[in-house]
C-alpha positions as CSV (number, residue, x, y, z in Angstrom):
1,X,-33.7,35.3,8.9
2,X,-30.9,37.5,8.0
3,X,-28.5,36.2,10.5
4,X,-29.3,32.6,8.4
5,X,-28.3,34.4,5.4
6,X,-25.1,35.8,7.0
7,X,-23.8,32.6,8.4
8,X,-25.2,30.3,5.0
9,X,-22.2,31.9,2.5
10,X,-19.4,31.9,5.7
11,X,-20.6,28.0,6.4
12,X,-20.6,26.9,3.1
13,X,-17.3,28.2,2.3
14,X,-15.5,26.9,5.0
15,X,-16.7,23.4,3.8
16,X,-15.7,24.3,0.5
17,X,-12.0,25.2,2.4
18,X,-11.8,22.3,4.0
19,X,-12.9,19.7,1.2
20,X,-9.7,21.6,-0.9
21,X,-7.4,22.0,1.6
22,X,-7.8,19.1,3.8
23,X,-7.4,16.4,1.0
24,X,-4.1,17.8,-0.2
25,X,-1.6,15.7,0.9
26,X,2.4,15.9,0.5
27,X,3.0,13.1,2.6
28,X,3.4,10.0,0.6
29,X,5.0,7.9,3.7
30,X,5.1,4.0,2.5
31,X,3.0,1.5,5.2
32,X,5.2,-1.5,5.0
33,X,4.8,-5.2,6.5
34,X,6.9,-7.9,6.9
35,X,6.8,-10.8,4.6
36,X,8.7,-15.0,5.0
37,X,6.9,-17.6,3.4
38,X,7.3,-20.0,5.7
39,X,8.0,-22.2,2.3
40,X,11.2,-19.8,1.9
41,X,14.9,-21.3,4.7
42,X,15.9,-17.5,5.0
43,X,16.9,-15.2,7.9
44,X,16.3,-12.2,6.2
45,X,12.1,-10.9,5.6
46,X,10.6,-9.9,2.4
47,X,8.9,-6.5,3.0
48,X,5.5,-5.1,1.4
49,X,5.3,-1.3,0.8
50,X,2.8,0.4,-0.7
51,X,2.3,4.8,-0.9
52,X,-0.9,4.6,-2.6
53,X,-2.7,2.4,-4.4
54,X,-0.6,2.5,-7.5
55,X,3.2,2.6,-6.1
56,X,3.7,-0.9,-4.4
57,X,6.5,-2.7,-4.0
58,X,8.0,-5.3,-2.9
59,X,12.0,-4.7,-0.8
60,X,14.6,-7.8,-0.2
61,X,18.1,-7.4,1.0
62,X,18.0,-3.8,0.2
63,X,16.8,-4.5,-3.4
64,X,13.4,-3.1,-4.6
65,X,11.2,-5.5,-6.3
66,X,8.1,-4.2,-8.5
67,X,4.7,-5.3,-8.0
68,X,4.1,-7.3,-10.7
69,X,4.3,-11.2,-11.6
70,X,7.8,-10.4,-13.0
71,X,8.6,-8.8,-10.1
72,X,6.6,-11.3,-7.5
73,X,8.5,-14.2,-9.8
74,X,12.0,-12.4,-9.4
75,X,11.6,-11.8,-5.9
76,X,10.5,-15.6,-4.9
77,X,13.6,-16.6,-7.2
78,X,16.0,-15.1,-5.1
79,X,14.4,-15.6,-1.3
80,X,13.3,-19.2,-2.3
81,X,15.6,-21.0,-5.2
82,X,14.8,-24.3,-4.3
83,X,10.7,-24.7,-3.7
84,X,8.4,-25.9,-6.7
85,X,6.3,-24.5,-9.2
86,X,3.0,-25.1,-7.0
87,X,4.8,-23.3,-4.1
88,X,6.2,-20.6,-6.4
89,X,2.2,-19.8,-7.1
90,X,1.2,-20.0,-3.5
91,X,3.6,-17.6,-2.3
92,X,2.6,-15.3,-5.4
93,X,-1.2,-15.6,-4.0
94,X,-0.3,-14.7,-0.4
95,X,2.1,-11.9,-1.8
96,X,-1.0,-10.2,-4.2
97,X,-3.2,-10.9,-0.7
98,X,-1.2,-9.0,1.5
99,X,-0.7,-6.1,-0.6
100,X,-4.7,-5.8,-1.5
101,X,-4.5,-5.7,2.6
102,X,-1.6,-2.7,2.6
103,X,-4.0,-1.1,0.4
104,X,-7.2,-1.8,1.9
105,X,-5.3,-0.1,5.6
106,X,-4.0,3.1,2.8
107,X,-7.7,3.8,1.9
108,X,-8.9,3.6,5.4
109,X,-6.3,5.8,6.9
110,X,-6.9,8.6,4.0
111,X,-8.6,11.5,5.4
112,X,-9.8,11.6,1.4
113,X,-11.3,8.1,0.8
């Protein structure tokens, strides 16, 4: 019984040490994905990033583009000038699809989910 109450306080605590200290994390690398509609004539890919699940974004031709319908809109205006309205809203769909997927992959690989 008193060996219990020894190793009770020693376990406990180094749960308590490992919930703290295990879930801190500095490393904020970005998982990333390639992205060409195929509605889009252009060599050069689109890119997904996300850090987290608030800082995605969106990189073309060395230009960041924020994740937003201004910046899904903006981006598809410069990789695809010349498609229609009813693409325009396609590609906007797959774009919002494949982040919720970059983010989806972020929660699963957090030690902290």
């Amino acid at each position: 019984m008193k060996k219990k109450l020894i190793f009770m306080p020693l376990s406990l605590l180094g749960v308590l040490a490992l919930l703290q200290f295990g879930c801190s994390s500095d490393d904020t690398e970005d998982v990333c994905e390639a992205f060409t509609p195929p509605e889009c004539k252009t060599e050069t890919e689109a890119t997904a990033c996300c850090s987290d699940e608030s800082s995605c974004y969106y990189l073309y031709n060395g230009k960041k583009y924020a994740y937003s319908d201004e910046g899904k809109k903006e981006l598809i205006a410069v990789m695809c000038p010349n498609i229609s309205m009813e693409q325009t809203s396609r590609i906007q769909e797959q774009m919002a699809a494949q982040t919720r997927r970059l983010i989806k992959e972020i929660r699963i690989s957090s030690v902290c989910e």
